[in-house]
C-alpha positions as CSV (number, residue, x, y, z in Angstrom):
1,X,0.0,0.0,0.0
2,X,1.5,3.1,-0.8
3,X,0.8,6.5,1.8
4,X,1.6,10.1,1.5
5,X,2.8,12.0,4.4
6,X,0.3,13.9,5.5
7,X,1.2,17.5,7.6
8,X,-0.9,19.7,9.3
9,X,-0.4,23.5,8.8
10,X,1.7,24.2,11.6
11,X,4.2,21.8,9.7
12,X,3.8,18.5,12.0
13,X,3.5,15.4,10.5
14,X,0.4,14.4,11.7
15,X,0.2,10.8,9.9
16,X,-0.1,9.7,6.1
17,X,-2.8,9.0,3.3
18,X,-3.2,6.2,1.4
19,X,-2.6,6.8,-2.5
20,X,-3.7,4.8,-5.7
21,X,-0.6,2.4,-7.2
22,X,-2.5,3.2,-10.5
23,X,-1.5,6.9,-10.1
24,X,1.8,6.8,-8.1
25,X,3.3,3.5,-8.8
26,X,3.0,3.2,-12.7
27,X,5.2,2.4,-14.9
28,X,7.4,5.6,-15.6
29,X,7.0,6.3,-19.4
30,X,9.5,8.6,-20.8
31,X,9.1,9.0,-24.2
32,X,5.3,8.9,-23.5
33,X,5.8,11.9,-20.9
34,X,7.8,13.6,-23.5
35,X,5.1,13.6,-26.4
36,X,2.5,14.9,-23.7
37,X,4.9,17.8,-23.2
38,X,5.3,18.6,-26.5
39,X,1.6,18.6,-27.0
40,X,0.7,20.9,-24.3
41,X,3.6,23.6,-25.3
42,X,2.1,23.1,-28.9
43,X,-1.3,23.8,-27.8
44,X,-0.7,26.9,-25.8
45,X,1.3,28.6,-28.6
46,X,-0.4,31.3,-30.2
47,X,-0.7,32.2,-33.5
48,X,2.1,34.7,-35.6
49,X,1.7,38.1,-35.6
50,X,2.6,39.0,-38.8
51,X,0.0,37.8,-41.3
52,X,0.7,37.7,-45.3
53,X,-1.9,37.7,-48.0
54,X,-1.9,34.9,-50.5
55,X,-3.3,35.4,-54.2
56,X,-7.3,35.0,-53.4
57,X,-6.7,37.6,-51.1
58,X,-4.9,40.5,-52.8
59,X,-7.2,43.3,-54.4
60,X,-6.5,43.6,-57.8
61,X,-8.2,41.9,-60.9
62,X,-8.1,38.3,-62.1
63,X,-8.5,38.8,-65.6
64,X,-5.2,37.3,-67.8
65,X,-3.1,39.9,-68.2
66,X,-2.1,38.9,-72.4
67,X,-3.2,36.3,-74.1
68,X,-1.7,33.0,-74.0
69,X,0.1,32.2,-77.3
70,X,2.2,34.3,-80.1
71,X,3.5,37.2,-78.1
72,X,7.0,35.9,-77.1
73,X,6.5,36.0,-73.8
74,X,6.0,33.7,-71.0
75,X,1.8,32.4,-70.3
76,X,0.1,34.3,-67.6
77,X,-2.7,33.7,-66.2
78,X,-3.0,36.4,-63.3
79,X,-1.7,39.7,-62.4
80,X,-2.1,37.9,-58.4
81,X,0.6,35.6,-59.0
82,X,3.1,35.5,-56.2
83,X,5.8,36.2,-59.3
84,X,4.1,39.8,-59.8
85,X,4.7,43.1,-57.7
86,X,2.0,43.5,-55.9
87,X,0.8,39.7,-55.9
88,X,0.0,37.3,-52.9
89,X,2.8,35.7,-50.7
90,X,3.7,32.3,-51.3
91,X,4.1,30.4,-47.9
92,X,4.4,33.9,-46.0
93,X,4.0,33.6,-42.3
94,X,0.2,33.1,-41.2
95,X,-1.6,34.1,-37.9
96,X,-4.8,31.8,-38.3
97,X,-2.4,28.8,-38.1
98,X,-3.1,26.1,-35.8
99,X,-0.4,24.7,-34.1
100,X,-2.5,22.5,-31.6
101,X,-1.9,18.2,-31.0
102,X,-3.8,15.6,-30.5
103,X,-3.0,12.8,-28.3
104,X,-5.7,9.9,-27.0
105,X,-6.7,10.4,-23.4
106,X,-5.4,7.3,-21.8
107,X,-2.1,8.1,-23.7
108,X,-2.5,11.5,-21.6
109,X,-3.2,9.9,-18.3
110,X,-0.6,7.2,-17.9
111,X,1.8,10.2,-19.2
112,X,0.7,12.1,-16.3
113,X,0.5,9.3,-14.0
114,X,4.2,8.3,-14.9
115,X,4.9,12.0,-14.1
116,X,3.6,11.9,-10.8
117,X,5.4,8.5,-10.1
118,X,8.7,10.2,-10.6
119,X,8.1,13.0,-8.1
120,X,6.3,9.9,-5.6
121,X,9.7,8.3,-6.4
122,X,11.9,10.9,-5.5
123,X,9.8,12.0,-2.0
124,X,9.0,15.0,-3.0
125,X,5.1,14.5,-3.0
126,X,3.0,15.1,0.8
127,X,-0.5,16.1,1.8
128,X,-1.8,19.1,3.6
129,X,-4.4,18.1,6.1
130,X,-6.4,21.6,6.1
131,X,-5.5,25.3,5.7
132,X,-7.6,28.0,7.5
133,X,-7.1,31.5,8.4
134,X,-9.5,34.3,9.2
135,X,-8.7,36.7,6.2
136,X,-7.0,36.2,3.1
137,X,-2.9,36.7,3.7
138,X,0.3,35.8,1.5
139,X,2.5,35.9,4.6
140,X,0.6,33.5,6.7
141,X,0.6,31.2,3.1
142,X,4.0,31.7,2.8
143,X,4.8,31.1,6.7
144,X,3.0,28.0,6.7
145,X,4.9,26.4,3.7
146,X,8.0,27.4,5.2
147,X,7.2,24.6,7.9
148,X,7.1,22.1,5.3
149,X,9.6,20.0,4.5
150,X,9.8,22.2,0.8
151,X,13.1,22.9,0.0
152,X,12.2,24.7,-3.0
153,X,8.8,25.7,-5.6
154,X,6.4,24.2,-4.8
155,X,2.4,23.3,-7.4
156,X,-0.1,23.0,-4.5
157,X,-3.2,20.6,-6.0
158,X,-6.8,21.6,-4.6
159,X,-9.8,19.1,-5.0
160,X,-11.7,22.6,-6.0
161,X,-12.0,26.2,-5.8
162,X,-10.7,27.6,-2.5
163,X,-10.6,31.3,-2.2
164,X,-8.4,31.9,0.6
165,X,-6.0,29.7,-0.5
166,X,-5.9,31.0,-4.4
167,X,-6.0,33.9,-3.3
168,X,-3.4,33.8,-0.7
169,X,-0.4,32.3,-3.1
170,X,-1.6,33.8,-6.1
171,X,2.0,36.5,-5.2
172,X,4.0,33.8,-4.1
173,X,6.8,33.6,-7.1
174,X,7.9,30.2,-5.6
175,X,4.2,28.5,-5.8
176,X,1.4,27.7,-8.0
177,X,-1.6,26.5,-7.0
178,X,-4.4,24.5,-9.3
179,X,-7.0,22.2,-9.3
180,X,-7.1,18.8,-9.6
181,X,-8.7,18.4,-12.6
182,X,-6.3,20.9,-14.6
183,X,-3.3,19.1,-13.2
184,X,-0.6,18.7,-16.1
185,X,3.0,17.6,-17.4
186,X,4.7,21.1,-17.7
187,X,3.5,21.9,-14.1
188,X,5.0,19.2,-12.9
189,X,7.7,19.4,-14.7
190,X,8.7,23.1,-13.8
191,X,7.8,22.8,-9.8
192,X,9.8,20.7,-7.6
193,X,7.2,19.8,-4.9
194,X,4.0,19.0,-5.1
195,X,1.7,19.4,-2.2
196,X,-1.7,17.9,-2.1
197,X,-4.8,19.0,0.1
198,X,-5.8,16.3,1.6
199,X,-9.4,16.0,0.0
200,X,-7.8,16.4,-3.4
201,X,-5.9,13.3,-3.4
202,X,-9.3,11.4,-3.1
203,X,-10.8,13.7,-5.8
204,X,-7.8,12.9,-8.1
205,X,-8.9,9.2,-8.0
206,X,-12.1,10.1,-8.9
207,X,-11.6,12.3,-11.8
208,X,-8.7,10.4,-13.3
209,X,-9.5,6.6,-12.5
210,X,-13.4,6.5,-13.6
């Protein structure tokens, strides 16, 4: 059975939470891990800025310019023609293009699931049991993570919208914090830690393993 260390917010172990093998113990998948990377980068990039015109888009008019035979020059058929001044671009740069992946979702869950069993692997996974305050404050956030055995940045996984909590970190250069659902390679990747609430290690299961 595998467990998470599980801390309470003044930093005191306070016992540990069972986690799924299926999540935390799979088999670690590089090249699978690598294509799911790739794909997310591709499908946040945004389109060019500079935008060219091709030659059903210039103005001007598409009658042939001469006709075809006995004038010693080459055939035309348009004035448009990326060969003329003032014709469309051929293979200019395009700001409609779509750079976006596909990838099948298990192929995207057993990616992220071998993700996950690196940073298992490597100890640097542990559960939060609760976090309260009475008003929303970075340094009380930060001051309470200080107390955990983080060494470094840190992606703090919520079961769900939390105000105080969101709101407390969302100034803290050295942590992120997101829900369970959006939980993804290049997160993971970047942040060292990764600290779970402890109700989101049990929505995890839900969403992911259904």
């Amino acid at each position: 059975m595998l467990t998470i260390d599980l801390y309470n917010q003044k930093g005191e172990k306070n016992g540990t939470l069972e986690a799924s093998e299926t999540i935390f113990a799979q088999k670690v998948n590089n090249d699978l891990m690598h294509q799911a990377l790739v794909r997310e980068h591709a499908n946040r990039r945004l389109g060019m800025i500079s935008h060219t015109q091709t030659k059903g888009e210039v103005s001007g008019t598409g009658k042939k310019p001469f006709k075809q035979k006995h004038t010693g020059r080459a055939r035309q058929g348009s004035l448009r023609n990326p060969h003329h001044p003032g014709g469309g671009i051929a293979l200019g740069p395009r700001n409609n293009r779509n750079y976006s992946q596909m990838m099948p979702k298990k192929q995207r869950r057993l990616a992220l699931f071998s993700a996950l069993t690196v940073k298992f692997q490597e100890g640097k996974i542990l559960a939060l049991e609760n976090y309260e305050n009475d008003k929303v404050k970075t340094k009380a956030f930060v001051d309470m993570l200080h107390k955990l055995p983080i060494d470094k940045d840190v992606l703090v996984v919520l079961s769900g919208k939390n105000d105080l909590i969101q709101k407390s970190s969302r100034n803290v250069p050295f942590a992120k914090t997101l829900m369970v659902n959006y939980l993804n390679i290049s997160d993971l990747q970047k942040y060292d830690h990764v600290l779970f609430l402890k109700d989101a290690v049990k929505k995890m299961e839900e969403v992911f393993l259904k």
